[in-house]
N, C-alpha and C positions, 0 to 999 in steps of 0.2 A: 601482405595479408590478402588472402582472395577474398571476393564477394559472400556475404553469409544471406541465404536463402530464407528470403520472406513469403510465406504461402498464404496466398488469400483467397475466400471464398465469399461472393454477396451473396443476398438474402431472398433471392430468387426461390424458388420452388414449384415442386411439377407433384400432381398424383402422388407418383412414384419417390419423390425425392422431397423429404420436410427437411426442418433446418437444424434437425436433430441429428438425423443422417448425413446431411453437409458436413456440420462439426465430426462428425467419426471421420469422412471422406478426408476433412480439412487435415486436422491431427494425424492421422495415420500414412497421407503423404509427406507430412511434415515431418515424421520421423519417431515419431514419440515411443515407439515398440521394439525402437534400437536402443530405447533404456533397457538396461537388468535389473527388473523391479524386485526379481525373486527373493523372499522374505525380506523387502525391504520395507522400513517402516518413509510411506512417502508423504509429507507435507500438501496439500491442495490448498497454497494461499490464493484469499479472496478477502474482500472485502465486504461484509456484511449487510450495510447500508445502516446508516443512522436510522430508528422508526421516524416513518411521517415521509423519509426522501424514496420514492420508485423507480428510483433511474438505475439501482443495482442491477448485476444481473443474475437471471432467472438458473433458482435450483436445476429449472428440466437440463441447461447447461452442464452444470457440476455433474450430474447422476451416469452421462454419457463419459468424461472421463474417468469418474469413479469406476465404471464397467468396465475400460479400458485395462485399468492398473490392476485390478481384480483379475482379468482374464491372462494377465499378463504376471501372475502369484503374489502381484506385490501387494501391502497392505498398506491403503488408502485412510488418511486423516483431514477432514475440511477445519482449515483454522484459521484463525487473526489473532492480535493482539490488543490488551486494553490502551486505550485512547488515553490521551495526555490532560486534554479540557473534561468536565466535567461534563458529560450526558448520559445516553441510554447504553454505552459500552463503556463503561471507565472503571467497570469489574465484571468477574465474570459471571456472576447472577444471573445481572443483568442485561451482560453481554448474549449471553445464552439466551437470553429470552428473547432479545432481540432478536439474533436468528430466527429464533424462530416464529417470530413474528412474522418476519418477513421469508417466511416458507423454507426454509434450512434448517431441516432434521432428518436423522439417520433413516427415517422412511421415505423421505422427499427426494434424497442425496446418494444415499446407499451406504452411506460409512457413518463410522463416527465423528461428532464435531469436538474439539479442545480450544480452548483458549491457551492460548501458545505460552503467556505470561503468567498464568496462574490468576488467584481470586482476586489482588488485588495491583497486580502489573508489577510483581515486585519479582518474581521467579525469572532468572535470566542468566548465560552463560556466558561470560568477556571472552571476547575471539582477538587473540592479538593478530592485527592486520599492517601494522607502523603505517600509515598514512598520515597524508600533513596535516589534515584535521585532526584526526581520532588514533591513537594507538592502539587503541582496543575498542573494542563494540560491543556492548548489550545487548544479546540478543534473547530477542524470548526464547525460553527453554525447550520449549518443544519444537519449534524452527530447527533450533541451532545444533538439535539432539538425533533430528529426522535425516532418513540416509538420502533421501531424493527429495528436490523443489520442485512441484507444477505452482508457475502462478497463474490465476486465471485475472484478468485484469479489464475491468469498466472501463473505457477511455473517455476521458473528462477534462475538463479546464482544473486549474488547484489555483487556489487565492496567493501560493505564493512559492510555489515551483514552475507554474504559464501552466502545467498540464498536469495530471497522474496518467500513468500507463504502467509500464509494467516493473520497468526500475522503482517506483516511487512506492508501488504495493510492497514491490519484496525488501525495501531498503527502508522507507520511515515504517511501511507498517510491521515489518517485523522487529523493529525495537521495543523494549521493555518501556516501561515508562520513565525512566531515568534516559534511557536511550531515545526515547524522543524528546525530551528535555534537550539533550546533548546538539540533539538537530535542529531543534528549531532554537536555541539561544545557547547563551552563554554558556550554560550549565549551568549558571546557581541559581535557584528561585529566588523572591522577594515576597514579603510579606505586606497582604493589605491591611492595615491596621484595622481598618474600620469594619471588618470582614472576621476579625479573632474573636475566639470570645474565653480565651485562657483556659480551655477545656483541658491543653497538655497531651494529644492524643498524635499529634506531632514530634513532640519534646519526649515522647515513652517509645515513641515507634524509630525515630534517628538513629543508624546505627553506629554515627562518625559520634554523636553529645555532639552537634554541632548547633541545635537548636534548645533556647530556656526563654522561660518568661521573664519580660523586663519589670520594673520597677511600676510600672501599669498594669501589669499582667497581659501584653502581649507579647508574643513570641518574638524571639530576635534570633539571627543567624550569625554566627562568628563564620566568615566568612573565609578564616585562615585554615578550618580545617574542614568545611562544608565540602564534600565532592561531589556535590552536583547530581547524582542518582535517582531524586523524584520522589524518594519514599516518603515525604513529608505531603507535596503534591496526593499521592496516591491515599493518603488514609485522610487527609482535612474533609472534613465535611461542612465546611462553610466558604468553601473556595480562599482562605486567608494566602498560603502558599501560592503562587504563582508563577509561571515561565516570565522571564525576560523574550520575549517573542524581535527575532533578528535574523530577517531574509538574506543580508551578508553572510554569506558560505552557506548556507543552508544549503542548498541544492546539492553541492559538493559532499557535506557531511552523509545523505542520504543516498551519494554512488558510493560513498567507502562503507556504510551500510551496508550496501546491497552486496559490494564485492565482500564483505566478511559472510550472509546468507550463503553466498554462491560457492565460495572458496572450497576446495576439493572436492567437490560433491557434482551428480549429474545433473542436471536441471533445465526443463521445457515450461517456454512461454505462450500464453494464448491471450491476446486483446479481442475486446471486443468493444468495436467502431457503432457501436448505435446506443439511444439515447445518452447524445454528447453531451451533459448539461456545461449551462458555464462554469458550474462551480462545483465544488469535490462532495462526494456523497456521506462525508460527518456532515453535513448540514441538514437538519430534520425536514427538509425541502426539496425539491430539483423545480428547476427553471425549465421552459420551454428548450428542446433541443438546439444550437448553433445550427446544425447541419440536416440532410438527410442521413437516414442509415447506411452506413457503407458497408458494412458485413463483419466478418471473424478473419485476424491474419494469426501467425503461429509460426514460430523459431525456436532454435534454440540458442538463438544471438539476439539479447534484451534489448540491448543497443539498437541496431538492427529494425529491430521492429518498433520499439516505439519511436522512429525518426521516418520507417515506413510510414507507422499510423498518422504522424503528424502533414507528413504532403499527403497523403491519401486528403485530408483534413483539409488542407489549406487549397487543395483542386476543387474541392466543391463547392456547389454553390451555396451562398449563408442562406438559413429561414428565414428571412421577411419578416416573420411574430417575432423571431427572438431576441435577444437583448445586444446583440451587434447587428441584427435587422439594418437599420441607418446609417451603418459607420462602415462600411466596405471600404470605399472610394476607389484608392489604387492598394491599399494595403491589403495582401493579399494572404496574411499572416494573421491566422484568425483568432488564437491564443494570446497576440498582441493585439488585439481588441479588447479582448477581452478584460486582458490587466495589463497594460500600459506601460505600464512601469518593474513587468517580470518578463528577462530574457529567458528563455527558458534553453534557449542551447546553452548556457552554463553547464546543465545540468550533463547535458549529453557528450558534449563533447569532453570534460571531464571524466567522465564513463568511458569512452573510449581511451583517455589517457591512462587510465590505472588498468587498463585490461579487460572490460567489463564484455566486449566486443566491438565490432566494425561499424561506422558511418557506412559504410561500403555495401551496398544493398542491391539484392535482384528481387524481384517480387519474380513467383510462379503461381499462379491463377490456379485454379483448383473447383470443376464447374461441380 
């Protein structure tokens, strides 16, 4: 397999040249106009940002490719999926709102925004992919239904993939909520007892009867015919249902993810290398940046690039404020500072074995 071409551009600017114009420059040597968008309906995954976290990135981004795919006939959708834990995305109300809290809406963007899962993360299309984890994937519906993938993707630390980038947006976050269920555990929830209160709003909404109330009037899972799907997850409204949370295979489960998003379909990637927080943007938080800004890279090999973004990462030097500030020494691996205890080339080089694209990287600069 030859080299697949990483294009990056820093965050430099002249008069003449803002970072809005970079990003068209960046994109359009990067190839993204040798998609055939014409009447195609195209995906713009992004990740929203939980409210309260700022380290997302900036609509004025999205609104430059949304004009891209426009000028180019296709028809542009900015979307995500609802979230597995309970916050300010875990339907689409709500999810919605949040958008546009955080400045994403069709005037801000230029398109329309969907939640990919529907109201309540339950709308989603199984993509049989036979992988050793998964044989089928959940995919949110409107992902999985859209002719073209842009992802545009924050690059950040994740509590328990080492990083997000741009595999991890288009693979756990376009799962259904059953489908991230799938990824981060076992599959089956469990129930917190002390958290039920017998409402039955679980037990009405199960589509396997795998859930009844016991002999206390809390909920119980017969576990022989439970498949794991989330729908109980998604309608509790006291958090009783819960993931078994299990970073064993996880990372794995969300490259056969991503390869079910990707599979027969065109699809370009766009990281973007500035405010690194250490930790993933569902947190209503961001922490001081690890690094300086490094810029915008762009591919159409996922792999590729988010293994670019990460030495890009690991050559720089750490903030001093930030919370690996102290911990350098000789480790020069700065996502394993971060969390210790998460390899994050699991993730990657698993991607490369099921096809997802090449370790095998050029960067081309792009002033």
């Amino acid at each position: 397999m030859s080299k697949s071409l990483v294009y990056h551009t820093d965050l430099h600017t002249t008069p003449n040249q803002n970072l809005l114009s970079k990003l068209e420059l960046l994109i359009t040597k990067a190839g993204i106009k040798e998609i055939d968008f014409q009447k195609r309906l195209t995906a713009l995954k992004i990740h929203f940002g939980e409210p309260g976290n700022l380290a997302f990135i900036r609509p004025n981004y999205v609104s430059v490719v949304v004009k891209i795919v426009r000028e180019m006939k296709g028809i542009p959708f900015l979307t995500d999926a609802n979230t597995l834990y309970k916050g300010r995305r875990s339907n689409a109300v709500d999810h919605l709102q949040s958008a546009m809290e955080n400045g994403f809406s069709p005037l801000t963007v230029g398109c329309n925004i969907i939640i990919a899962d529907g109201l309540k993360g339950t709308d989603y299309k199984e993509i049989e992919i036979n992988q050793k984890h998964c044989k089928t994937a959940k995919i949110a519906d409107a992902i999985a239904k859209s002719d073209v993938i842009i992802s545009l993707n924050h690059f950040k630390g994740h509590e328990m993939a080492g990083f997000g980038g741009a595999l991890k947006n288009i693979g756990m976050g376009s799962g259904s909520i059953g489908g991230k269920l799938e990824m981060h555990s076992d599959s089956k929830p469990y129930i917190v007892q002390e958290n039920c209160t017998g409402c039955e709003v679980c037990v009405n909404n199960c589509g396997f009867d795998a859930i009844h109330l016991n002999d206390e009037n809390i909920a119980s899972i017969d576990y022989s015919i439970c498949s794991g799907c989330g729908q109980c997850i998604a309608v509790c409204q006291y958090d009783a249902p819960q993931a078994k949370l299990n970073a064993s295979g996880m990372q794995e489960k969300i490259m056969e993810y991503a390869f079910a998003v990707l599979k027969d379909k065109p699809a370009f990637h766009i990281n973007f290398v500035m405010d690194v927080s250490p930790y993933c943007d569902c947190w209503n938080y961001n922490d001081i940046p690890i690094i300086p800004d490094l810029g915008i890279l762009a591919s159409f090999d996922p792999v590729a690039l988010d293994l670019a973004s990460v030495d890009l990462v690991n050559k720089s030097q750490v903030n001093p404020a930030s919370a690996i500030g102290n911990l350098k020494g000789n480790n020069n691996d700065l996502f394993n500072l971060v969390f210790p205890n998460i390899d994050w080339r699991i993730g990657i080089d698993y991607a490369e074995k099921i096809g997802l694209g090449t370790k095998d990287y050029e960067i081309v600069y792009v002033k």
